[in-house]
C-alpha positions as CSV (number, residue, x, y, z in Angstrom):
1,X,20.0,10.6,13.4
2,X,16.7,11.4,12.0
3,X,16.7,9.1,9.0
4,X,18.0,6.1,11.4
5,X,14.6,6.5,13.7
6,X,12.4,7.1,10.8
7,X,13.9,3.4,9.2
8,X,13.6,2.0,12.4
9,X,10.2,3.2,13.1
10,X,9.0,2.4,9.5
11,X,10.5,-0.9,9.8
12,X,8.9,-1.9,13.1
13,X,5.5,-0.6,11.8
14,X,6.4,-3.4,8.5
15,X,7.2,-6.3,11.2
16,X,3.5,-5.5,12.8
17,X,1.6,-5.8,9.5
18,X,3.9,-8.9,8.2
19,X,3.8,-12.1,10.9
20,X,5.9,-14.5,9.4
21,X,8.5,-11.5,8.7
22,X,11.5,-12.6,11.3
23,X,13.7,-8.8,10.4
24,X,13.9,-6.1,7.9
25,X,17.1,-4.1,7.6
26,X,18.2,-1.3,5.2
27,X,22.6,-2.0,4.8
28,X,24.8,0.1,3.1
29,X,27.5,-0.7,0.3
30,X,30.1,-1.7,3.2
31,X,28.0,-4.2,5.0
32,X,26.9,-2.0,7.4
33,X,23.4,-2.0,8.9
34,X,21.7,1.4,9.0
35,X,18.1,0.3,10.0
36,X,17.1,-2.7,11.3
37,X,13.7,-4.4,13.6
38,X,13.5,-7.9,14.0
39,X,11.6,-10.5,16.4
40,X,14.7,-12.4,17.5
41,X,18.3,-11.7,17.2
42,X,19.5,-12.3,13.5
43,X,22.7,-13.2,12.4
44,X,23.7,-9.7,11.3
45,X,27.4,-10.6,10.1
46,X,26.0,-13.2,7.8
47,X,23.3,-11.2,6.4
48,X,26.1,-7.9,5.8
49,X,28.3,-10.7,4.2
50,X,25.9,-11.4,1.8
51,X,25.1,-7.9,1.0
52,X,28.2,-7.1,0.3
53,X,28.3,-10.4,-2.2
54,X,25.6,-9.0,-3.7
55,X,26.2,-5.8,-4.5
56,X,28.6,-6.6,-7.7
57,X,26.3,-9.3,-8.8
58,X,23.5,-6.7,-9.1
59,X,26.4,-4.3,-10.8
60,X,27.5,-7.5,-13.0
61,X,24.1,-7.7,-14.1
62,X,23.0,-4.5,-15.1
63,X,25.9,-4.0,-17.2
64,X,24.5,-6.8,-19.5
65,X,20.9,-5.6,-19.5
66,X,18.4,-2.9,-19.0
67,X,17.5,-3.9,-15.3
68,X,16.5,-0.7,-13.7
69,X,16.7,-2.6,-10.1
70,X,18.2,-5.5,-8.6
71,X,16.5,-7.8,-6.1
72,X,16.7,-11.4,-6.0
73,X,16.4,-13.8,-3.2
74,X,18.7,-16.4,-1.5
75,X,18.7,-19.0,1.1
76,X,20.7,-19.9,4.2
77,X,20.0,-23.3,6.4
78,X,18.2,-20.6,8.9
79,X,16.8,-17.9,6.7
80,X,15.3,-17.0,3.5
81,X,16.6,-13.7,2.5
82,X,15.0,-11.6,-0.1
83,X,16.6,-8.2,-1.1
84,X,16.0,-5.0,-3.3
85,X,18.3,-2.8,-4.5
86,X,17.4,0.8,-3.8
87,X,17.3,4.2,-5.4
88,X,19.2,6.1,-3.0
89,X,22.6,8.0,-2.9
90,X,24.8,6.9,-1.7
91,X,23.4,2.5,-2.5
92,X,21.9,0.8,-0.2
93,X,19.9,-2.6,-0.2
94,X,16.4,-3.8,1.6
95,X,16.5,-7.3,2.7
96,X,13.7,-9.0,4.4
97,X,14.5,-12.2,6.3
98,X,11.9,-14.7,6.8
99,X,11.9,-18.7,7.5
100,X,11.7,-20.9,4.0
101,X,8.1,-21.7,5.5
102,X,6.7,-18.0,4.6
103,X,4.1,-16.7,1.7
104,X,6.8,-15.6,-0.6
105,X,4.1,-13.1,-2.6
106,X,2.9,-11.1,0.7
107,X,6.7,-10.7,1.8
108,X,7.3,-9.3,-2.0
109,X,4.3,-7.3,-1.8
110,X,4.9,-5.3,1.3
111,X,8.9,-5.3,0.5
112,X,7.8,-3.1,-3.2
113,X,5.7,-1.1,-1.0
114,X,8.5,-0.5,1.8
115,X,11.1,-0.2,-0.9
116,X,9.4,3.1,-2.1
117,X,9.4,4.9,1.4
118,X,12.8,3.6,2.4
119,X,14.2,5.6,-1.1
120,X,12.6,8.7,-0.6
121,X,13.4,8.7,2.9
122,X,17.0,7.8,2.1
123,X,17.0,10.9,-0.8
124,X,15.8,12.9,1.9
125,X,12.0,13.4,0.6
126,X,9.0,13.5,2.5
127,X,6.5,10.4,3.4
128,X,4.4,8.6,5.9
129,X,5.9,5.9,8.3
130,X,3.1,3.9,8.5
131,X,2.4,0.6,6.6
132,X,-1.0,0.2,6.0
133,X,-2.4,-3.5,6.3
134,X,-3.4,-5.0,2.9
135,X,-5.2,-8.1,2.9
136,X,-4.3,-10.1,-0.7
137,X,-7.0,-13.5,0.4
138,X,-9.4,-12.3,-2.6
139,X,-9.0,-8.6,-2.1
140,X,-6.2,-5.7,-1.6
141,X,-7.7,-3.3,0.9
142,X,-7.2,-1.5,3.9
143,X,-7.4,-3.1,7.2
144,X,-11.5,-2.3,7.8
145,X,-11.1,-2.7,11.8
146,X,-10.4,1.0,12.1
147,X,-13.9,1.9,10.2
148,X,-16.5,4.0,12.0
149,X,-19.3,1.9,13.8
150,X,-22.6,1.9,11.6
151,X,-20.8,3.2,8.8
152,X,-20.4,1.2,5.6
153,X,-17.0,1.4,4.1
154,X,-16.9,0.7,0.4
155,X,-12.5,-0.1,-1.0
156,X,-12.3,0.9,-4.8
157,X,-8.5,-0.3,-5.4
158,X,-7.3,2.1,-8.8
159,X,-4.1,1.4,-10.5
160,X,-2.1,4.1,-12.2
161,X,0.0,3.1,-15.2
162,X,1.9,4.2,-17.9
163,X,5.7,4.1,-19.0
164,X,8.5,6.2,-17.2
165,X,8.5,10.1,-16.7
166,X,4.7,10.4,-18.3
167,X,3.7,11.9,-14.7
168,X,1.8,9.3,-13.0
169,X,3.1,10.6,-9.2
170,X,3.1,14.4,-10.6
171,X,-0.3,14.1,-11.6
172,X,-1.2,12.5,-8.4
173,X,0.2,14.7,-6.0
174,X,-1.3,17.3,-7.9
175,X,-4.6,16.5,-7.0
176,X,-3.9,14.8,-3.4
177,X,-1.4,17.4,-2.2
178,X,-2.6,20.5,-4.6
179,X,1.5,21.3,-4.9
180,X,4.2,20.6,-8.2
181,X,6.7,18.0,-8.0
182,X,9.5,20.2,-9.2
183,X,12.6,17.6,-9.7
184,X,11.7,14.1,-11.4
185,X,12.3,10.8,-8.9
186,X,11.3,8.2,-10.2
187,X,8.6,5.1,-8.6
188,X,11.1,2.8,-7.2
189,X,8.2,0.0,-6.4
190,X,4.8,1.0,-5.7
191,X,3.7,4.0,-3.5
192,X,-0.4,4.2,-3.1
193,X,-2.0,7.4,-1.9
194,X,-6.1,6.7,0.5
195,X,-8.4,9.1,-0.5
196,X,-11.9,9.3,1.7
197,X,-15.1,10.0,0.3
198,X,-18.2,10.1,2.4
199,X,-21.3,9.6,0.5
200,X,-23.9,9.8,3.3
201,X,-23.8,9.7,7.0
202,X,-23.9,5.9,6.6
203,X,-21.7,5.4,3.7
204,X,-18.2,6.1,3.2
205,X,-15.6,5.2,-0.4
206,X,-11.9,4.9,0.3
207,X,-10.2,5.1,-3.0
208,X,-6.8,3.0,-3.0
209,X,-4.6,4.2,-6.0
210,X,-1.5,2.3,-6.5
211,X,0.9,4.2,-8.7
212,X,3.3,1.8,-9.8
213,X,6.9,2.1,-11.5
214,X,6.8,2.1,-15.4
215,X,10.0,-0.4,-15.7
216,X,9.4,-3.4,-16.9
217,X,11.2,-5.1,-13.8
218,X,8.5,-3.8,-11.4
219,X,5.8,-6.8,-13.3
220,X,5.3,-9.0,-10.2
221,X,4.5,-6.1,-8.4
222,X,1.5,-5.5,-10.9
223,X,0.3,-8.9,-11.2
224,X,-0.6,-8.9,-7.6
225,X,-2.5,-5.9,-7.8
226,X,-4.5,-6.4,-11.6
227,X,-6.9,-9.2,-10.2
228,X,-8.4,-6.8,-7.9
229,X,-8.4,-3.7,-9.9
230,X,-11.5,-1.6,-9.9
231,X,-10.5,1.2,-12.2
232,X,-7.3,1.3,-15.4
233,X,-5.8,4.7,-15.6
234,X,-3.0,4.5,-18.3
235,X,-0.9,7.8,-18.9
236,X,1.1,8.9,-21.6
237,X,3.3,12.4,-22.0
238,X,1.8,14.4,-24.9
239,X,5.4,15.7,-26.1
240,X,6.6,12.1,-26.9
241,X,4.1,10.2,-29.0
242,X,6.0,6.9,-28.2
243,X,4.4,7.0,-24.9
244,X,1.2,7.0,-26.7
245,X,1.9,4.1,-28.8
246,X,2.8,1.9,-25.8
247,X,-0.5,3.2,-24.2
248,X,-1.9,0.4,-26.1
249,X,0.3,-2.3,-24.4
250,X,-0.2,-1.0,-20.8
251,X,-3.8,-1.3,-21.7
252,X,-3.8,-4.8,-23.0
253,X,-1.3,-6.4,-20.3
254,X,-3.6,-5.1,-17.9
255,X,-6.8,-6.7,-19.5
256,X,-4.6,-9.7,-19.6
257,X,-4.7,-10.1,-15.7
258,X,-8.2,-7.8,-14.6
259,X,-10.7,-10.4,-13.4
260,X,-13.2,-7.9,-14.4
261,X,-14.1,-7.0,-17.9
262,X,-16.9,-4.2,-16.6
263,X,-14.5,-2.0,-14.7
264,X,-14.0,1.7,-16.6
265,X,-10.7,2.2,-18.4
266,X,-9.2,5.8,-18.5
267,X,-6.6,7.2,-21.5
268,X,-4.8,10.4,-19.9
269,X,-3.0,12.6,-22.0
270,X,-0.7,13.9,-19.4
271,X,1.8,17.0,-20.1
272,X,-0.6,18.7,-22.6
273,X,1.2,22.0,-21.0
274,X,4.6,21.2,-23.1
275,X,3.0,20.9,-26.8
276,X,1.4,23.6,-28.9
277,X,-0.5,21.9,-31.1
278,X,-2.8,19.4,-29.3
279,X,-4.7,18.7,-32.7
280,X,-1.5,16.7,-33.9
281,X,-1.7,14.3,-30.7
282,X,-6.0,14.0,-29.9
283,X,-7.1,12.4,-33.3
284,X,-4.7,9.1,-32.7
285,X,-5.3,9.3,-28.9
286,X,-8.8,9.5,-29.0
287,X,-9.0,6.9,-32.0
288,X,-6.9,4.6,-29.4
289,X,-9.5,5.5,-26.5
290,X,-12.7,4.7,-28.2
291,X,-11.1,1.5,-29.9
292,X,-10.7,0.1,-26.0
293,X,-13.7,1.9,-24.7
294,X,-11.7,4.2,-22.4
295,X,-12.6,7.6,-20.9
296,X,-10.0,10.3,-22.7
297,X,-8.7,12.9,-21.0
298,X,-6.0,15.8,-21.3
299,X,-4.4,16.9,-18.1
300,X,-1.4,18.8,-16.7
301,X,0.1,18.3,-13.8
302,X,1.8,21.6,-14.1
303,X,-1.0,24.0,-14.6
304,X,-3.8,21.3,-13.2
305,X,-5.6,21.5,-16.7
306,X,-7.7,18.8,-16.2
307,X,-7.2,17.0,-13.2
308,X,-10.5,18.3,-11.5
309,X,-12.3,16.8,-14.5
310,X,-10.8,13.5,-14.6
311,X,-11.0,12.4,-10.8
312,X,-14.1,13.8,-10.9
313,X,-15.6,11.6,-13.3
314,X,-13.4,8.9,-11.7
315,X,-15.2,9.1,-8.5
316,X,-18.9,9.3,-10.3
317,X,-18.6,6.0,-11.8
318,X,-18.8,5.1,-8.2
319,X,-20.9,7.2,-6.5
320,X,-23.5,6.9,-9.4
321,X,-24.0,3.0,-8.7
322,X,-24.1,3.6,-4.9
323,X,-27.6,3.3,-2.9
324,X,-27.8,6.1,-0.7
325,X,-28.6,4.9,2.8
């Protein structure tokens, strides 16, 4: 089957990037494995036993609360096994198997970035197979080994955030890909999308924008990207003015974690397509934007009303500060 070589081959790409990862398998509701590489043979009937013991645990607990994912990890006398519910049909779970020895935050990283292209795979929607190799000593970036000789590579990391169905991917793909996401799926961890700009002959910028789940369960995965944030973008949907209001508190978590207090924020007012009357939104928008010293802008992922303009200007505050070699 297709989606079984994709898995593996996405899988084996994770094991290259992660060292200390000993397997990474994708098992279904029953216990069974559907995808799986590791670097020695793994205990497979231990690791489906405990899937299937934690299936109604993640049930259990999301009929108390407002969990929009399970994950959790647990510990054998051989293995530390970290998992992640998925969004897929029909439910399946990511677990990562690594020695108690490993660095729990790198696995966790990589597992939210996994997670994302093992759902859309899994609900039969297009991505890439590759894992590309972060580095989180300091920095998140791409691996720089594969640069051009003589050619300076400059990583601005951008972070995309905003609560649930305000059209952080849309508006993304929008620009990237140029097409419409017609059906709504949401982030299930954090997908990222490279975009290369060469400035001279000698000088290129690779833009890493992380677009990151809304829920509030997906907060570890943002703490290990806010230190090295270069640019804020924080979206809200122009039809629903509570968006707006929690605009503010996407702004000041992230503030709470930036290391620095110099990099440019952005304030997107995203949908502007689905209201009539975009004088009944902008005063209180804008009045939010120049209070924390953001860049406003209205945009539409729909119609692309704006989306030139923004990453435009996103890219300037860049290029502008650059030394042409």
């Amino acid at each position: 089957m297709v989606v079984v070589a994709d898995l593996n081959e996405m899988l084996n790409n994770l094991l290259y990037v992660l060292p200390d990862l000993l397997a990474a398998l994708v098992i279904d509701s029953q216990g069974l494995v559907i995808g799986q590489q590791s670097r020695e043979e793994i205990d497979e009937a231990t690791i489906g036993a405990v899937t299937i013991a934690v299936e109604p645990m993640i049930k259990k607990i999301k009929d108390y609360t407002e969990t929009f994912f399970g994950s959790g990890m647990l510990d054998t006398d051989d293995y530390r096994l970290y998992f992640m519910e998925l969004k897929s049909t029909p439910w399946a779970l990511f677990v990562l198997v690594t020695t108690h020895f490993s660095n729990i935050n790198e696995i966790i990283f990589y597992s939210y970035i996994t997670a994302e292209k093992i759902s859309l795979i899994l609900n039969e929607r297009e991505t890439t197979l590759t894992i590309p190799k972060f580095s989180l000593d300091g920095k998140i970036e791409l691996d720089t080994s594969v640069s051009s000789i003589g050619v300076k590579n400059i990583f601005i990391r951008v972070i995309i955030l905003g609560n649930t169905e305000v059209g952080k991917t849309a508006l993304l793909n929008s620009y990237i890909n140029g097409n419409v996401l017609k059906d709504y799926k949401p982030t299930i961890g954090v997908s990222y999308e490279v975009m290369d700009i060469e400035i001279s002959k000698k000088v290129k910028l690779t833009f890493l924008i992380f677009d990151i789940s809304g829920h509030k369960s997906y907060a570890k995965a943002r703490s290990l990207i806010y230190p090295y944030t270069d640019t804020v973008v924080v979206l809200f949907d122009s039809s629903r003015i509570e968006t707006l209001n929690n605009a503010k508190q996407w702004i000041e978590e992230s503030r709470l974690h930036v290391e620095s207090e110099e990099i440019p924020y952005f304030l997107i007012a995203n949908k502007i397509d689905l209201i009539f009357n975009r004088e009944a939104i902008r005063p209180k928008a804008k009045s939010i934007a120049e209070n924390y010293k953001c860049n406003y802008y209205e945009t539409s992922a729909i119609t692309g009303e704006g989306i030139d303009e923004l990453f435009t200007q996103l890219l300037n505050n860049f290029v502008n500060k650059i030394k042409i070699i």
